[in-house]
PADOSE-620427 format. One record per atom (N, C-alpha, C): residue number from 1; atom name; x, y, z. Coordinates in Angstrom, 3 decimals. Example, Ala and Ser with C-alpha at 12.3 -4.5 7.8 and 13.67 -1.06 7.14 Angstrom:
BEGIN
atom resi->1, name->N, x->13.190, y->-5.690, z->7.800
atom resi->1, name->CA, x->12.300, y->-4.500, z->7.800
atom resi->1, name->C, x->13.200, y->-3.300, z->7.800
atom resi->2, name->N, x->12.850, y->-2.250, z->7.080
atom resi->2, name->CA, x->13.670, y->-1.060, z->7.140
atom resi->2, name->C, x->12.900, y->0.030, z->7.870
end
This chain:
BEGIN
atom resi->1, name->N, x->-157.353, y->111.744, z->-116.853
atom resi->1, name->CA, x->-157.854, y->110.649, z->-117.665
atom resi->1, name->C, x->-157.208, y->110.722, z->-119.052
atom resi->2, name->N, x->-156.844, y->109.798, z->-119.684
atom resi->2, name->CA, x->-156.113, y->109.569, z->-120.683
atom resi->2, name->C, x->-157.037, y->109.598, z->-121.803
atom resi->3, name->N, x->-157.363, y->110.279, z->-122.926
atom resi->3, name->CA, x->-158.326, y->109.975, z->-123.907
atom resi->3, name->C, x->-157.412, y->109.587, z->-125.422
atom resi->4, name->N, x->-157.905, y->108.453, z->-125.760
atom resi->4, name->CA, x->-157.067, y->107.506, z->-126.851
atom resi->4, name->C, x->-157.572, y->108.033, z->-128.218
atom resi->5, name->N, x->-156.919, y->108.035, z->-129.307
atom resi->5, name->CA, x->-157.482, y->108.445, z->-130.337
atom resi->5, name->C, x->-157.535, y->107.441, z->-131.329
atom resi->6, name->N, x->-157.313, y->106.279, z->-130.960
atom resi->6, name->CA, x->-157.361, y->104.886, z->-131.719
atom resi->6, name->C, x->-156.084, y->105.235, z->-133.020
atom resi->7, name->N, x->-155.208, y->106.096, z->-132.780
atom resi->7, name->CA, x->-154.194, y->106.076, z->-134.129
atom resi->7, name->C, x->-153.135, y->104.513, z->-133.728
atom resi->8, name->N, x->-152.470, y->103.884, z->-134.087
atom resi->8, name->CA, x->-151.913, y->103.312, z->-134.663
atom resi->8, name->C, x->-150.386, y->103.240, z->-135.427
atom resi->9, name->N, x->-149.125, y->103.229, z->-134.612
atom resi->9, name->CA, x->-147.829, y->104.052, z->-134.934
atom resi->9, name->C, x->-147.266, y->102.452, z->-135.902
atom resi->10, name->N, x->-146.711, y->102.049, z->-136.960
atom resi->10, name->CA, x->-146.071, y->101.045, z->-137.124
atom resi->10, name->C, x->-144.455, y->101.456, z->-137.496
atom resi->11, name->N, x->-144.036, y->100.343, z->-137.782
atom resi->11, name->CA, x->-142.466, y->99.937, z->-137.299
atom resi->11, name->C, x->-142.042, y->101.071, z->-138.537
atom resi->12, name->N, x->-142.542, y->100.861, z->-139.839
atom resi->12, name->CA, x->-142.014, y->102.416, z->-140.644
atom resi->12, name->C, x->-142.089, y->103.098, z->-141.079
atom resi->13, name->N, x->-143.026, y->103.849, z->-139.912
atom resi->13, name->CA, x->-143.338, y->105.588, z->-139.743
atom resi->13, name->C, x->-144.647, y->105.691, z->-140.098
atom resi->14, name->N, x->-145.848, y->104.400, z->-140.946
atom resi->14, name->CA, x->-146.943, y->104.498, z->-141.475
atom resi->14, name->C, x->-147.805, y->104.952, z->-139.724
atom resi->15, name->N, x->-148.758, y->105.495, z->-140.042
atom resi->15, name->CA, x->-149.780, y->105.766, z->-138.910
atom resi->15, name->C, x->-150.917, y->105.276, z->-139.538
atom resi->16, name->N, x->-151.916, y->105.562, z->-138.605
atom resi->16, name->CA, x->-153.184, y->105.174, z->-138.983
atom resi->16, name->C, x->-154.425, y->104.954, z->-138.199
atom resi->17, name->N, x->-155.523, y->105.666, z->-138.550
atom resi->17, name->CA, x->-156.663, y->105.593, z->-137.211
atom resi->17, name->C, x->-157.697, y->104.418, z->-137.674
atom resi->18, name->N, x->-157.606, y->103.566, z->-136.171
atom resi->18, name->CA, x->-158.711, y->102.571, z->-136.504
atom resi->18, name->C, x->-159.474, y->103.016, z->-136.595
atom resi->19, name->N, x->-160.786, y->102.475, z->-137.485
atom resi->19, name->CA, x->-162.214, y->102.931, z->-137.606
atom resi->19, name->C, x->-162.848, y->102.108, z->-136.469
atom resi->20, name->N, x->-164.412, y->102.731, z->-136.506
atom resi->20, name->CA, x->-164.997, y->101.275, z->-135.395
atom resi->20, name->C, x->-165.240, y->99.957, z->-135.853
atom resi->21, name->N, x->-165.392, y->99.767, z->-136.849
atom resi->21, name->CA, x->-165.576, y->98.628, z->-137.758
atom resi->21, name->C, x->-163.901, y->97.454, z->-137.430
atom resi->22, name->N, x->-163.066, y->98.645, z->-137.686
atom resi->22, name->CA, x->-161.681, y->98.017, z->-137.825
atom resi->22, name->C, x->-161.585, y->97.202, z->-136.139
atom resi->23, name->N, x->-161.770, y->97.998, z->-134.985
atom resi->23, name->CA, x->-161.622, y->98.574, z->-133.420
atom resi->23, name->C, x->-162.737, y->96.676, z->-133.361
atom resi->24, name->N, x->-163.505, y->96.976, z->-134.021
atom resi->24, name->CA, x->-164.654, y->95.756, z->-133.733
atom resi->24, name->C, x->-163.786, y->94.189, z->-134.454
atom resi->25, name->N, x->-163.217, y->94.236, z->-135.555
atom resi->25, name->CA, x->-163.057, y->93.167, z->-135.926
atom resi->25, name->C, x->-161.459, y->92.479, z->-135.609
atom resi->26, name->N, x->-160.436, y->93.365, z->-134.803
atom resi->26, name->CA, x->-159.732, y->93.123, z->-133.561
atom resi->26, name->C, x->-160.158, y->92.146, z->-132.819
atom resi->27, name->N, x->-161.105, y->93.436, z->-131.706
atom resi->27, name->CA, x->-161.927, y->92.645, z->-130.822
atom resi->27, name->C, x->-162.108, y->91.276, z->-131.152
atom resi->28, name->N, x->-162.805, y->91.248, z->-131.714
atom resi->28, name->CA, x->-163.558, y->89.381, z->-132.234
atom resi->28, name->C, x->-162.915, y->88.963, z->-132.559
atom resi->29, name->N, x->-161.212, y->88.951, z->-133.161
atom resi->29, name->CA, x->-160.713, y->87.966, z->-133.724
atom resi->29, name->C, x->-159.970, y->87.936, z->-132.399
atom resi->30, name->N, x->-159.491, y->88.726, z->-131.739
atom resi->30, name->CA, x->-158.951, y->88.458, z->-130.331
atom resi->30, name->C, x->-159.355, y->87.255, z->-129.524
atom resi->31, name->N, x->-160.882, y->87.333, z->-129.351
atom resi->31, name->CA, x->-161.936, y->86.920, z->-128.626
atom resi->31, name->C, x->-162.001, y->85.478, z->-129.257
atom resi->32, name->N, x->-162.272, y->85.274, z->-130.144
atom resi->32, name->CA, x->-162.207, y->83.856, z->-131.038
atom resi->32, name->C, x->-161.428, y->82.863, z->-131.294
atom resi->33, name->N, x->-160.151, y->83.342, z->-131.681
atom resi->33, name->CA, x->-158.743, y->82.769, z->-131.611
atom resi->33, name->C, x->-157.971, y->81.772, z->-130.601
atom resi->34, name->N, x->-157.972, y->80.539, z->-131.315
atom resi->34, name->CA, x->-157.989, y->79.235, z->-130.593
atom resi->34, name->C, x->-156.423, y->79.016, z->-130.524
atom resi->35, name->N, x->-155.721, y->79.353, z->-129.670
atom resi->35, name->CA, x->-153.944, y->79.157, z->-129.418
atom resi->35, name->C, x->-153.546, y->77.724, z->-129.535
atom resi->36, name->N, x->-152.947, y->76.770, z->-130.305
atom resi->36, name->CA, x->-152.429, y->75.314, z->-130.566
atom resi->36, name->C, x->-151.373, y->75.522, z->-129.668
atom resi->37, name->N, x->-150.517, y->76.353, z->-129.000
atom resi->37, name->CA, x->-149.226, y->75.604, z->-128.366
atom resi->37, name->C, x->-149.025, y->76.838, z->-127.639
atom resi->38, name->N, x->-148.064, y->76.861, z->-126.457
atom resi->38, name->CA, x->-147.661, y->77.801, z->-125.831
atom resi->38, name->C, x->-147.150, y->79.257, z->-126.088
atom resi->39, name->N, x->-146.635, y->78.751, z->-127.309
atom resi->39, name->CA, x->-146.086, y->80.083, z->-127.673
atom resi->39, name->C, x->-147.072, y->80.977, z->-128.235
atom resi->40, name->N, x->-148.149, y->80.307, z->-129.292
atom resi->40, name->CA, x->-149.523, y->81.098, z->-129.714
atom resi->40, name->C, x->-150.034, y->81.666, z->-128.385
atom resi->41, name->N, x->-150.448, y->81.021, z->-127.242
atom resi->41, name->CA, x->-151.343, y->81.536, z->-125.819
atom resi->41, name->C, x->-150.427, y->82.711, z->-125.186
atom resi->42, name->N, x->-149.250, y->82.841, z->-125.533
atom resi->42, name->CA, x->-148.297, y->83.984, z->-124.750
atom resi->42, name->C, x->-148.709, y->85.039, z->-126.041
atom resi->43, name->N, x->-148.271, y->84.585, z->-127.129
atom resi->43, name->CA, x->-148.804, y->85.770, z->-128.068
atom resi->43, name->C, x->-149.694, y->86.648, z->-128.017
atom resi->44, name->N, x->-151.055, y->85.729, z->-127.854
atom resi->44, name->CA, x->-152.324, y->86.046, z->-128.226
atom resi->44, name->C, x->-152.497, y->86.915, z->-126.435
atom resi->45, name->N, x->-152.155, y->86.510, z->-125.457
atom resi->45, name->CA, x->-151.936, y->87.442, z->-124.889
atom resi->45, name->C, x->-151.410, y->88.603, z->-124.312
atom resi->46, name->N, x->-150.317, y->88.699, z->-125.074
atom resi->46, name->CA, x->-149.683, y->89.732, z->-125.380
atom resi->46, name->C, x->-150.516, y->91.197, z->-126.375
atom resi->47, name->N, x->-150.871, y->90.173, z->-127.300
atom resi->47, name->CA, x->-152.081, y->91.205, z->-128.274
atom resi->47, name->C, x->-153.104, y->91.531, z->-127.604
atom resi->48, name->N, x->-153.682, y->90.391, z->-126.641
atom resi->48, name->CA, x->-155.283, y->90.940, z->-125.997
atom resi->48, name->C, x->-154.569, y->92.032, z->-125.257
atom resi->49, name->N, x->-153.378, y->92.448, z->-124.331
atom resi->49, name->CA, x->-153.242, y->93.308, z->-123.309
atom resi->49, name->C, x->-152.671, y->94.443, z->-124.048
atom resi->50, name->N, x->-152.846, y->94.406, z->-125.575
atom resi->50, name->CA, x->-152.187, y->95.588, z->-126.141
atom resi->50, name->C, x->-153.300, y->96.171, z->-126.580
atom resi->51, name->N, x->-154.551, y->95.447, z->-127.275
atom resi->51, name->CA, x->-155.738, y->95.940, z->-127.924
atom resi->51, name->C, x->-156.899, y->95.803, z->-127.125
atom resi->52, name->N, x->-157.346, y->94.949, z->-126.440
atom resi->52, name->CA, x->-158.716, y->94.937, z->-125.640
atom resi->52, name->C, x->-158.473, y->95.971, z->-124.883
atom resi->53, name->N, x->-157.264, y->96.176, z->-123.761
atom resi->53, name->CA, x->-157.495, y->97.303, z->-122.737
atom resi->53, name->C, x->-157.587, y->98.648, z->-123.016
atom resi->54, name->N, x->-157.274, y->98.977, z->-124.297
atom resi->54, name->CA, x->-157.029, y->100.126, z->-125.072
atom resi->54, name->C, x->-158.222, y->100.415, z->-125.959
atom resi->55, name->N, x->-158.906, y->99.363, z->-126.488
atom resi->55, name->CA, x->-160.238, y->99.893, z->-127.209
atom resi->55, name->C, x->-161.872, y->99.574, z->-126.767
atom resi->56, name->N, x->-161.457, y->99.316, z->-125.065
atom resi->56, name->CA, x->-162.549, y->99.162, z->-125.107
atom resi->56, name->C, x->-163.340, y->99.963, z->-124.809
end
């Protein structure tokens, strides 16, 4: 079983551990977020399959 530590690698070299607060307001903006055109709905699912499956 894989256990996640919610860190966070970006593009230069910064790290960083989500809090639950942070982990929560992801979530909901994930969850909320109304896509206008195709390219937003590929995005936004691209982000849900990077962050929902990972923090939940």
């Amino acid at each position: 079983m894989t256990k996640w530590n919610n860190t966070i690698f970006f593009e230069n070299g910064i790290k960083h551990e989500l809090t639950v607060e942070e982990i929560n307001i992801i979530k909901k903006s994930l969850a909320d977020f109304k896509a206008n055109d195709d390219s937003e709905k590929e995005t936004l699912e691209q982000l849900k399959s990077l962050f929902i499956h990972h923090l939940d």
